[in-house]
C-alpha distance (Angstrom), angle and dihedral (degrees) to the residues before:
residue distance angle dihedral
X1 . . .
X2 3.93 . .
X3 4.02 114.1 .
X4 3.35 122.5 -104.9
X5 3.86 113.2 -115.1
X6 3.04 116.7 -113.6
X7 4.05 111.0 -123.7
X8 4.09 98.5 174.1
X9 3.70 84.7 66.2
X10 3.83 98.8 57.1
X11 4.09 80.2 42.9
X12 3.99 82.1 61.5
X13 3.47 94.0 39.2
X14 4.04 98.9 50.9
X15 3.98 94.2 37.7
X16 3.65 96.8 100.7
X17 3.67 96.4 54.2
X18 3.68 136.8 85.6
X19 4.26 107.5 -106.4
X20 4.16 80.8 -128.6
X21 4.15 121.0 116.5
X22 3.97 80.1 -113.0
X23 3.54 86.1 80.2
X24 3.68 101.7 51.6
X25 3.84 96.2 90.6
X26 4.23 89.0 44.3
X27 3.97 90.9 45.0
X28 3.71 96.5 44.8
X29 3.92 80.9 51.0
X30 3.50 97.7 56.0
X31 3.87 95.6 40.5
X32 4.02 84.1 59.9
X33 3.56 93.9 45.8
X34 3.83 86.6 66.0
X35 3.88 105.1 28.8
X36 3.66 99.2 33.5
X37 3.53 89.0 -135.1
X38 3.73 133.1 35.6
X39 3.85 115.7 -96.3
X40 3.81 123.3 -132.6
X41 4.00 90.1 -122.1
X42 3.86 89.4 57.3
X43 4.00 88.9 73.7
X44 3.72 93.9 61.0
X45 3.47 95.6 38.5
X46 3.97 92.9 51.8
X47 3.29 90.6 40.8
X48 3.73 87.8 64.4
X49 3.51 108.8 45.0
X50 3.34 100.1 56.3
X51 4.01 105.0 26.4
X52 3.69 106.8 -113.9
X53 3.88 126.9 121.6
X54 3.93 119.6 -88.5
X55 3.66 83.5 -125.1
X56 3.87 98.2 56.7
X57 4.04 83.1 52.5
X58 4.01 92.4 43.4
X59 4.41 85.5 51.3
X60 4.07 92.4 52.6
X61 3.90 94.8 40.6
X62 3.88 87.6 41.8
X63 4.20 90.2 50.3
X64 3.70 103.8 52.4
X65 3.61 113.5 64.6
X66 3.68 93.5 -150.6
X67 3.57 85.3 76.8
X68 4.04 124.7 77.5
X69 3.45 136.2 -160.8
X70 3.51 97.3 -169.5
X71 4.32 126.8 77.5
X72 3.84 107.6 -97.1
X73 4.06 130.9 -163.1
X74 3.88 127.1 -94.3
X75 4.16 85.6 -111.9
X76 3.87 105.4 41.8
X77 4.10 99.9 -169.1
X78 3.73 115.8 -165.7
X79 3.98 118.8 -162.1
X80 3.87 118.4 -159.4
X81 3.70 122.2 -124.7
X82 3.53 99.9 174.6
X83 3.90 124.1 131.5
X84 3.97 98.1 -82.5
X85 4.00 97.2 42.1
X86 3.67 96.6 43.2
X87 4.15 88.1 59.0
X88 3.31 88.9 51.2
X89 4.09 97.3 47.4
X90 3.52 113.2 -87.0
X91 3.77 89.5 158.8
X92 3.49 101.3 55.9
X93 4.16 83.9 61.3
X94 3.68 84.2 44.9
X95 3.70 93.4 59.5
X96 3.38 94.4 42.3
X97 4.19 98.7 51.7
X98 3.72 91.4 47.2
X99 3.95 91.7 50.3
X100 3.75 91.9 47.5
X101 3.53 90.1 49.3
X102 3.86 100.6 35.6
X103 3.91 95.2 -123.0
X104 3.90 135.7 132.7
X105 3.60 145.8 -159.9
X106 3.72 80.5 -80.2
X107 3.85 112.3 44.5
X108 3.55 106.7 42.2
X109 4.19 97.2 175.7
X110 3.70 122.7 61.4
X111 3.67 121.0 -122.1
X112 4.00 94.3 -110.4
X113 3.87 82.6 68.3
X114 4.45 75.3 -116.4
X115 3.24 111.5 132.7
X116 4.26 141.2 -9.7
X117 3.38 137.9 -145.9
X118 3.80 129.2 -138.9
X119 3.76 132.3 169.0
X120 3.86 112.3 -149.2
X121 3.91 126.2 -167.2
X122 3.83 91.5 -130.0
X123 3.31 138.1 -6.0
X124 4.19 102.7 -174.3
X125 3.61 97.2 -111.5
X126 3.75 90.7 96.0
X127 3.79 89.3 145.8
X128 3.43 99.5 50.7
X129 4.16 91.5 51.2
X130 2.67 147.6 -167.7
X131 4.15 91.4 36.5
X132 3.70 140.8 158.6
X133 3.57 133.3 -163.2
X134 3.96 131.0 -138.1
X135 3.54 108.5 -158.7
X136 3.53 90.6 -19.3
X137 3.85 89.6 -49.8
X138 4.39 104.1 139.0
X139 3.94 106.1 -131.6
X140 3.80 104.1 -168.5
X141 4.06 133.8 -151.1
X142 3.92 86.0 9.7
X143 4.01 115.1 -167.8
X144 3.54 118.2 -174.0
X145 4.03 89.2 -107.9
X146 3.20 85.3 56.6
X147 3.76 100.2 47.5
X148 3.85 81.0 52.5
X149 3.63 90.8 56.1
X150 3.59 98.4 49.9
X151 4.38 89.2 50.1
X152 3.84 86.1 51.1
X153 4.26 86.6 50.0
X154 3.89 91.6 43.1
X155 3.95 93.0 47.4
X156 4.05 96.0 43.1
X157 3.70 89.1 52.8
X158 3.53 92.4 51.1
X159 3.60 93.2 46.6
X160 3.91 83.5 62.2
X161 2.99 108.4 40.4
């Protein structure tokens, strides 16, 4: 049985804001910041509150790319593949994060809602390449044994925490 969603927390969530289409961008924000993606019910809901059409909310959450549609991990890790971190092997770490967490090209969260996987053209740490990020995080002069390292740190502490 699916789980209801939970509309008193977008109430919490939106409180602080004006109910004005100024505040889409700021709400849609803050509705990330706490779902890590933007949930399908949140269009309606906006949509509502502050009298603008679901599909005027859909077009500015659709435009910026900081926004996502789609369910992402607790850990979202992004791996450069810009000019400076590809010569120095960006792929190899590539290959290694998506075997360690049994992703592809294609499916870029793991099932266990954990962690996901982006590739970014640049992330302005060109001289400390090849880097990721978790959770915006800058790992520098990754290797994939270190990437491997890092997964086995990220996954103990969740174990224990």
């Amino acid at each position: 049985m699916a789980k209801e969603f939970d509309y008193k927390k977008l109430d919490e969530i939106t409180s602080g804001f004006e109910p004005s289409q100024q505040a889409i961008i700021p709400m849609l924000q803050a509705i990330q910041e706490h779902y890590h993606y933007l949930p399908n019910e949140v269009f309606a809901y906006l949509a509502k509150k502050i009298n603008v059409s679901e599909a005027k909310i859909y077009s500015v959450a659709t435009f910026y790319e900081n926004f996502s549609l789609e369910a992402k991990g607790k850990y979202v890790i992004k791996i450069c593949d810009g000019t400076a971190c590809h010569v120095r092997k960006s792929i190899p770490i590539l290959n290694c994060l998506r075997t360690e967490l049994a992703l592809t090209d294609k499916k870029k969260t793991t099932d266990d809602l954990m962690f996901t996987l982006e590739t970014v053209s640049c992330l302005g740490a060109c001289g400390l390449s090849p880097v990721i990020t978790v959770n915006d995080k800058v790992y520098p002069e990754m290797t994939p044994e270190k990437t491997t390292a890092l997964l086995q740190q990220i996954k103990e502490e969740e174990k224990n925490a």
